[in-house]
N, C-alpha and C positions, 0 to 999 in steps of 0.2 A: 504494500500500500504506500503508492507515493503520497510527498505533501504533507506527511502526517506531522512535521517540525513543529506547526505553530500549537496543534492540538494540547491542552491541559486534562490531565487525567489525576484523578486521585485513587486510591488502592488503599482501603478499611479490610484488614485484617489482623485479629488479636496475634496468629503467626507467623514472627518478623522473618523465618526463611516462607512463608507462602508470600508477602511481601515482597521478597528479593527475586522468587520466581517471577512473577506476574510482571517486576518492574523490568526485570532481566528480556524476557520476550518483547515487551511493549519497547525499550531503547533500543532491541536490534533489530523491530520494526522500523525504526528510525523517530518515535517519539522518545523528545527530548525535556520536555518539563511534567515530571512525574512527582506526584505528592504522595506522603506515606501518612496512615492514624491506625493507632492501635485497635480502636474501635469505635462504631455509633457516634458518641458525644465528642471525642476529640476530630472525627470526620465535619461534623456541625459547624465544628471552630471554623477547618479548615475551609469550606468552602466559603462559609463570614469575608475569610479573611482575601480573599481573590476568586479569579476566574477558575471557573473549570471548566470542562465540557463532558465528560465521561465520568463514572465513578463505577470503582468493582466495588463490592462490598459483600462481605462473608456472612453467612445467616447467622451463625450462635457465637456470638462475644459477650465476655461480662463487660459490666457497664451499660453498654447501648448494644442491641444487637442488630442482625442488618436491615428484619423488617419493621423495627420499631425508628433503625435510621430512614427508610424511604419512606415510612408514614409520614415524619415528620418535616421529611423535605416535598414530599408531595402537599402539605397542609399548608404551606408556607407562603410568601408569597409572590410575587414576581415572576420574571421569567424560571429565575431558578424551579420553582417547581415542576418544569417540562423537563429537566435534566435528566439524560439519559443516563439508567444505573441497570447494572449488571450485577447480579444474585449469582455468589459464588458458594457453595455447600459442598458439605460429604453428607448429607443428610436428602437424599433423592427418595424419600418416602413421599406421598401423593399429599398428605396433610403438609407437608412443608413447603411443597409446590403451590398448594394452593392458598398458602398463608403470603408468599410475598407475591402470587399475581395478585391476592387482592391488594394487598401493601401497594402496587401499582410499580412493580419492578419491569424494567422494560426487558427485560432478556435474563433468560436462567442456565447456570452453567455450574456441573456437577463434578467434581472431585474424586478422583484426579484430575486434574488438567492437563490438557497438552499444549503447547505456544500454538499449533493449528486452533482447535478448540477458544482459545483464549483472542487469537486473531477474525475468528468467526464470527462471534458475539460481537466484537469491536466492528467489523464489518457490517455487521447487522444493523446499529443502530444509528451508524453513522450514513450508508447508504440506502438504506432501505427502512428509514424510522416510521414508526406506524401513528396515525393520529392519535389525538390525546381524546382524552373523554373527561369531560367535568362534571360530574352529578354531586346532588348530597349525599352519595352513599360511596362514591370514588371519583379517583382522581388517578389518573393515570394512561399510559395505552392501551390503546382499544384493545380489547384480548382475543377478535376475531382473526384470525390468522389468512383466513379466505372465507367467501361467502357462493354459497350456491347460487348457480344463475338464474334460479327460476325466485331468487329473492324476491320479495316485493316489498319492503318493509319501509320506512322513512327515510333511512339514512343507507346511501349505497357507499362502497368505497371509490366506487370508479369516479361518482358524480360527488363526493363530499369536497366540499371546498375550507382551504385553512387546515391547520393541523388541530384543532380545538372543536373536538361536539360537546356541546351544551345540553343537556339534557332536562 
């Protein structure tokens, strides 16, 4: 992936070698400003305090953990809460999967990792990001992945305009 120089990415994992892997792949992708937080609340700081544009973030940290971190950046305000985050686990049971789709994570990625796998997700959100969804019940992207043709419903993806449904 060319170009990827200017992108800011930050990497919330309680484990500083999963840390060094993830940072390790994303700088011989050729990103170059990579942030590190132990967890959740020190992640929070981090984005306070600058740009980002991507965030990994591992599901079970003490302190803050990763779906209590996307709730809280989805609930937030500004642009930031469209930020694309990446749910990183060793924890691929179906209850945890569906605890940070609803958390409003935009991409899920399961433990072990591979620098393919890790370059995938990054791919994913950066080329192919899926609109957002605002209701009072979530925030986050849309979690339709495709939709049948014979859909007839209000909102198509072909014809939705803006990354934002209001619900």
């Amino acid at each position: 992936m060319a170009g990827l120089q200017a992108l800011q990415v930050l990497v919330i994992d309680d484990n500083a070698q999963m840390r060094t892997i993830i940072g390790t792949v994303l700088l011989a992708a050729g990103i170059r400003h990579i942030h590190y937080a132990p967890n959740g609340r020190v992640g929070l700081e981090r984005l306070r305090e600058g740009d980002v544009d991507v965030v990994y973030v591992d599901h079970e940290m003490p302190v803050m953990n990763g779906v209590d971190f996307v709730r809280a950046v989805r609930r937030g305000s500004g642009e930031r809460r469209f930020l694309p985050v990446i749910m990183l686990t060793g924890h691929s049971a179906r209850h945890h999967i569906c605890a940070a789709r609803d958390a409003g994570v935009s991409e899920f990625l399961g433990k072990p990792v591979s620098a393919r796998s890790i370059l995938q997700r990054l791919e994913a959100v950066i080329l192919r990001p899926r609109p957002f969804v605002v209701s009072a019940s979530y925030i986050g992207p849309d979690r339709r992945r495709r939709i049948p043709e014979n859909y007839a419903g209000p909102f198509r993806r072909a014809s939705d305009s803006g990354r934002t449904l209001e619900l």
